[in-house]
GUTORBA-886457 format. One record per residue: residue number from 1; x, y, z of N, C-alpha, C, O, CB in turn. Coordinates in steps of 0.2 Angstrom, whole numbers. Glycine has a CB too. Example, Ala and Ser with C-alpha at 12.3 -4.5 7.8 and 13.67 -1.06 7.14 Angstrom:
// GUTORBA-886457
{rec 1, {66, -28, 39}, {62, -22, 39}, {66, -16, 39}, {71, -17, 42}, {57, -22, 45}}
{rec 2, {64, -11, 35}, {68, -5, 36}, {64, 0, 39}, {67, 6, 40}, {70, -3, 29}}
***
This chain:
// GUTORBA-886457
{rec 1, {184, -158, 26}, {186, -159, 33}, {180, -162, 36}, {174, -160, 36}, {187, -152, 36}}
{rec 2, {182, -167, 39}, {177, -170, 41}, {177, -168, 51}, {182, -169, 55}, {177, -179, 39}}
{rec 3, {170, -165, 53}, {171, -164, 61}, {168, -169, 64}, {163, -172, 63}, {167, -157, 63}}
{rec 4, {174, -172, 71}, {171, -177, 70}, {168, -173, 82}, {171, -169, 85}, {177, -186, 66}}
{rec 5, {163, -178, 83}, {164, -178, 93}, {163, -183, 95}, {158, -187, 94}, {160, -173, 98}}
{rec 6, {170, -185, 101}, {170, -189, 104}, {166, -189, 110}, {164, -184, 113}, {174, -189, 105}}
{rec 7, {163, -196, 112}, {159, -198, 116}, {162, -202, 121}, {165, -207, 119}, {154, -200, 114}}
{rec 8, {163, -199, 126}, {168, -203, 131}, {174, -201, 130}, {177, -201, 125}, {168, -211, 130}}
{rec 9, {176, -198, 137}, {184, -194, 136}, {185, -197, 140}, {183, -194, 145}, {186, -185, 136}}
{rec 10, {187, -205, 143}, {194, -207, 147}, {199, -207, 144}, {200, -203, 140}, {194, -212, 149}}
{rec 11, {203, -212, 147}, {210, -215, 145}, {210, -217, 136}, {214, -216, 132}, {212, -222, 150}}
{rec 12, {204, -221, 135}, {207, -222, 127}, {205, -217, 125}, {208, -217, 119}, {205, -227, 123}}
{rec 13, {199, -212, 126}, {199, -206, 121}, {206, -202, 121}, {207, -200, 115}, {192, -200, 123}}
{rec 14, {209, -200, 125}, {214, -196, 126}, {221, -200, 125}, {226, -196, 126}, {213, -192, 133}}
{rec 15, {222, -204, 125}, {227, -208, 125}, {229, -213, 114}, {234, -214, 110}, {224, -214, 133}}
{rec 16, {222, -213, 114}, {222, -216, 108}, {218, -210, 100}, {221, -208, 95}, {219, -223, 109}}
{rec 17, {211, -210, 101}, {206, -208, 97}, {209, -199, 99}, {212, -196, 95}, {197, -210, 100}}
{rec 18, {208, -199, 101}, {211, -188, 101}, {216, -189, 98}, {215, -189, 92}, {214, -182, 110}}
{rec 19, {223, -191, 101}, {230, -190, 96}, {228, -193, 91}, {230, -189, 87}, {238, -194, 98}}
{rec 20, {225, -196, 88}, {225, -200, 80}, {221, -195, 76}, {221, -194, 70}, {222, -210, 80}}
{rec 21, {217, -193, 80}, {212, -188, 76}, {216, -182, 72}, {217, -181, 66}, {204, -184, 81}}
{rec 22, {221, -178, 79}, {223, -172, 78}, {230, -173, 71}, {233, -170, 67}, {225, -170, 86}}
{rec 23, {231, -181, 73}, {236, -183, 66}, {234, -183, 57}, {237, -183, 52}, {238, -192, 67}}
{rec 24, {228, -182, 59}, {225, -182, 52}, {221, -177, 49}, {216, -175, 50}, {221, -186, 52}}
{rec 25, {226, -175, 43}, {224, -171, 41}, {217, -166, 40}, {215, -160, 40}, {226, -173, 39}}
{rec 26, {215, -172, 37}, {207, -171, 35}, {200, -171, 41}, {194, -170, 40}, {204, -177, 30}}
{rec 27, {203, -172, 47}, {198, -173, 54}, {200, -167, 58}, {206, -164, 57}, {200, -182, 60}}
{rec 28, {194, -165, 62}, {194, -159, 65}, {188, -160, 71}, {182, -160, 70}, {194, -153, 59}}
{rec 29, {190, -160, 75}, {187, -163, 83}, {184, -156, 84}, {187, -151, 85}, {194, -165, 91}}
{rec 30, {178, -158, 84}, {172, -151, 86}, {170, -152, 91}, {168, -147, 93}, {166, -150, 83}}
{rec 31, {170, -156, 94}, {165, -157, 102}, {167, -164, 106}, {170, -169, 104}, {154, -158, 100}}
{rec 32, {165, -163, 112}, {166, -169, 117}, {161, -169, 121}, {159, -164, 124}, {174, -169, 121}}
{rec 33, {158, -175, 123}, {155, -177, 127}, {156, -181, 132}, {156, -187, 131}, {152, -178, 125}}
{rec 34, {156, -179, 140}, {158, -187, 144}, {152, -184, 151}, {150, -178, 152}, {170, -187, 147}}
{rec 35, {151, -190, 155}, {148, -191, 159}, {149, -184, 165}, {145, -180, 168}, {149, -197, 159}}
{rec 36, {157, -187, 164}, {162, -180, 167}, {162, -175, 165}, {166, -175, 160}, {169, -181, 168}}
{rec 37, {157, -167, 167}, {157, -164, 163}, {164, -160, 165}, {165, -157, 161}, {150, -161, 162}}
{rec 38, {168, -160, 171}, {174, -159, 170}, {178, -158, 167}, {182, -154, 166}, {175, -160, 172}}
{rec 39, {176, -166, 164}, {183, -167, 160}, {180, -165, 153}, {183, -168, 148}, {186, -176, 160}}
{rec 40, {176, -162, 151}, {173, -162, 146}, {174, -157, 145}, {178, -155, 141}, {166, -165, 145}}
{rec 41, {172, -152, 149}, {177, -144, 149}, {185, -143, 148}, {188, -139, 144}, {177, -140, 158}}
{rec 42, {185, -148, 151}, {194, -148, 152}, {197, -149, 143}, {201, -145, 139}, {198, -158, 158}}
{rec 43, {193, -154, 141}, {198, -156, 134}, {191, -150, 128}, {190, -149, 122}, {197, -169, 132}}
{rec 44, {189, -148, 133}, {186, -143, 125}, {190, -136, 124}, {191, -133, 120}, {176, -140, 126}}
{rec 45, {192, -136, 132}, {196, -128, 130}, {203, -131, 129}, {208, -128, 127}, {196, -121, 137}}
{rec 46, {204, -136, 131}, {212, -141, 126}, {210, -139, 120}, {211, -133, 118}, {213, -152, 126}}
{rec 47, {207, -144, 117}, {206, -145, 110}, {206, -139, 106}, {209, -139, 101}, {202, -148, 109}}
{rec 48, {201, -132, 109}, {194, -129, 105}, {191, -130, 102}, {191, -129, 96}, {195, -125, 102}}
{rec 49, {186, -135, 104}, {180, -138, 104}, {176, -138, 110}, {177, -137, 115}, {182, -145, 102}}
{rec 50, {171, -139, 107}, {163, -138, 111}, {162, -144, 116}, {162, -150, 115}, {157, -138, 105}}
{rec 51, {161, -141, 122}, {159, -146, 127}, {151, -146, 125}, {148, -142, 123}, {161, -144, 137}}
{rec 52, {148, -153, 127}, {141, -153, 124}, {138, -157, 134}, {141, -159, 138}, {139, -160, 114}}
{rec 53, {132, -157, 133}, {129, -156, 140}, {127, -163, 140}, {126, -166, 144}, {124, -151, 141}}
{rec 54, {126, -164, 132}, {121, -172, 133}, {125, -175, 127}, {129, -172, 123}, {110, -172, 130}}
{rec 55, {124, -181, 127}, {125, -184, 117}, {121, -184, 113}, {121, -185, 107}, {126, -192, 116}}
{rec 56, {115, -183, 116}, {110, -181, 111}, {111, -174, 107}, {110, -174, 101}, {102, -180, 115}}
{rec 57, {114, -169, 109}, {115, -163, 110}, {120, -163, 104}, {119, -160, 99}, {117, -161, 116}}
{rec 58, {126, -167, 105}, {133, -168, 102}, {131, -171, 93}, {132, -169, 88}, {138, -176, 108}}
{rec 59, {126, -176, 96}, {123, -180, 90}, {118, -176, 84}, {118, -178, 78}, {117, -185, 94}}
{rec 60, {117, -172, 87}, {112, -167, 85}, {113, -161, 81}, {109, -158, 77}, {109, -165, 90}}
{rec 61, {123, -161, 83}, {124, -153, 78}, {126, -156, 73}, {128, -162, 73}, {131, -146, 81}}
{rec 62, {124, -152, 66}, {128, -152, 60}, {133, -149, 61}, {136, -146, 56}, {125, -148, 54}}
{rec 63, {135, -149, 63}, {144, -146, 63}, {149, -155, 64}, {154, -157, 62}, {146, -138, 73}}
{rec 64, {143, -158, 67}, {147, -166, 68}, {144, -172, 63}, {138, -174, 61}, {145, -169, 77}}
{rec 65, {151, -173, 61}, {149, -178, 54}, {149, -185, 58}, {144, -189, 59}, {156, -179, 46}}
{rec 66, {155, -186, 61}, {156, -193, 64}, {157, -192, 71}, {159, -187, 73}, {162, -198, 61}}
{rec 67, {156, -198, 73}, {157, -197, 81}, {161, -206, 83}, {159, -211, 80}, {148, -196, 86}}
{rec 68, {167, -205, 87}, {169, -207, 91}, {168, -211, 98}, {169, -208, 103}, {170, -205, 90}}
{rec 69, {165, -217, 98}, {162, -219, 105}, {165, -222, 108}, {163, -228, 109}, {158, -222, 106}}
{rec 70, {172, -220, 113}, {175, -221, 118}, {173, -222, 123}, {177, -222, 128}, {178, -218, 119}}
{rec 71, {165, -221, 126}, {163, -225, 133}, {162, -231, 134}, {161, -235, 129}, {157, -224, 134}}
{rec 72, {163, -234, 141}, {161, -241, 142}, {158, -246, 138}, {152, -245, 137}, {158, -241, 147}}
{rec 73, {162, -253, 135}, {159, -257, 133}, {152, -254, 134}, {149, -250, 130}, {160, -261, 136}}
{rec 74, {148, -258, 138}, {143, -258, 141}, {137, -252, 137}, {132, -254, 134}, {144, -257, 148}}
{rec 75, {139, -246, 137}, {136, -241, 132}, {136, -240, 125}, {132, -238, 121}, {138, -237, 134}}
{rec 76, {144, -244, 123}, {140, -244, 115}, {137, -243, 109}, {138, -239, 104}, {139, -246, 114}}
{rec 77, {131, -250, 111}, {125, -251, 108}, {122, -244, 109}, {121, -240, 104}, {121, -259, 111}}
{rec 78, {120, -243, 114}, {113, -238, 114}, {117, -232, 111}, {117, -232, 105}, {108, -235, 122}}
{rec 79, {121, -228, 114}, {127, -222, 109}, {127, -222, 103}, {124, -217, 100}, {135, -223, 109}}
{rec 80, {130, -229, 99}, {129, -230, 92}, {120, -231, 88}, {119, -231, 82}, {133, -236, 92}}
{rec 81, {117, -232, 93}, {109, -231, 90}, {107, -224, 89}, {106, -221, 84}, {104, -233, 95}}
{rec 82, {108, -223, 96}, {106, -213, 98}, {112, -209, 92}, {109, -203, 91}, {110, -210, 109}}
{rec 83, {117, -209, 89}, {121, -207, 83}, {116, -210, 77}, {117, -206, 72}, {130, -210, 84}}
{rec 84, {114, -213, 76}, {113, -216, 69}, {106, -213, 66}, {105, -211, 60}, {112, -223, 69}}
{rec 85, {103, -213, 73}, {95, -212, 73}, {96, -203, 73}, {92, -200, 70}, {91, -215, 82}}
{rec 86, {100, -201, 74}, {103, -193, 74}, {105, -191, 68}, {105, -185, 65}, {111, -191, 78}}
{rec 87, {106, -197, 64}, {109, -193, 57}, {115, -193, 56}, {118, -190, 52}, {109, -186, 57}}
***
């Protein structure tokens, strides 16, 4: 099983990356991270998965293999650094 958390819970995390994850067998959504910690509550007690406070945080558990980065263009690059540099 791979655990994977999303970073960025708008429209495409919940519209595309959530349903496709939950389709798959072998993936199992451990955590979410969004700017919005509302909405970050919202889809962790949806899911049952862990709302995380930071992405460093999200980045940081062994319980997370892969991560999902559904934030703004613009954020990307650094998300995908801050995840690699994490492990």
């Amino acid at each position: 099983m791979v655990g994977i958390g999303v970073v960025g819970c708008g429209k495409i995390a919940q519209v595309r990356h959530i349903p496709e994850y939950l389709e798959h067998p072998e993936a199992e959504i451990r955590g979410f991270y969004d700017t919005n910690q509302a909405r970050v509550t919202e889809l962790g007690q949806k899911y049952r998965a862990k709302a995380y406070a930071s992405a460093d945080a999200l980045f940081a558990d062994p319980q997370i293999d892969a991560v999902s980065i559904c934030a703004a263009n613009f954020a990307h690059a650094p998300l995908a650094i801050a995840a690699l540099n994490a492990g």
